[in-house]
C-alpha positions, -999 to +999 in steps of 0.1 A: -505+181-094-471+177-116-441+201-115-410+196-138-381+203-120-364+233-136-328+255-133-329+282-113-294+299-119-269+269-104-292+256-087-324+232-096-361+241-081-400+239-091-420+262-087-451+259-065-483+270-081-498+295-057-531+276-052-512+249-036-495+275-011-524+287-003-538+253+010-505+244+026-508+275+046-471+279+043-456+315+045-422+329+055-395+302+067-398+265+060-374+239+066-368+217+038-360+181+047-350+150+020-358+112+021-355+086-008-379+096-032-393+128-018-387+158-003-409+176+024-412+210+029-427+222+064-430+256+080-400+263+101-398+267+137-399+302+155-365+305+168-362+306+206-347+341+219-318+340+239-301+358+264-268+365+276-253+367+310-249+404+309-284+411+299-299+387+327-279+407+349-286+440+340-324+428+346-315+417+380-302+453+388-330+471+375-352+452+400-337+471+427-354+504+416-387+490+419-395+493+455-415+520+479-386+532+495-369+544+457-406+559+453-402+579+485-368+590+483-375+603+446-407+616+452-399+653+460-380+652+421-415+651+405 
């Protein structure tokens, strides 16, 4: 399939006809990556989550709570 590459305001694009996204799969995020004579276009990597200190600590604190002696001791405040 041909594509002319076009301006898209000060930048330069194609456009990519929608049957050839739908076999691709592609959808959302994609990295883009350039090598002599062509350019590849893959979907992007989920980004890892990550925590700070503080919030692993405040999970370590919260852990305290969950035991049978917190159970009893709060039990006559239900």
């Amino acid at each position: 399939m041909k594509a002319s590459i076009i301006t898209i305001g000060n930048s330069r694009g194609i456009r990519i006809p929608k049957p050839l996204l739908e076999e691709s799969g592609l959808n959302g995020d994609v990295d883009i990556k350039a090598v002599k004579g062509e350019i590849k276009i893959v979907a992007a990597k989920p980004k890892k989550l990550t925590f700070n200190d503080e919030y692993l600590l405040s999970l370590s604190s919260l852990s305290d709570w969950n035991t049978p002696e917190e159970d009893v001791a709060w039990a006559h405040l239900q």
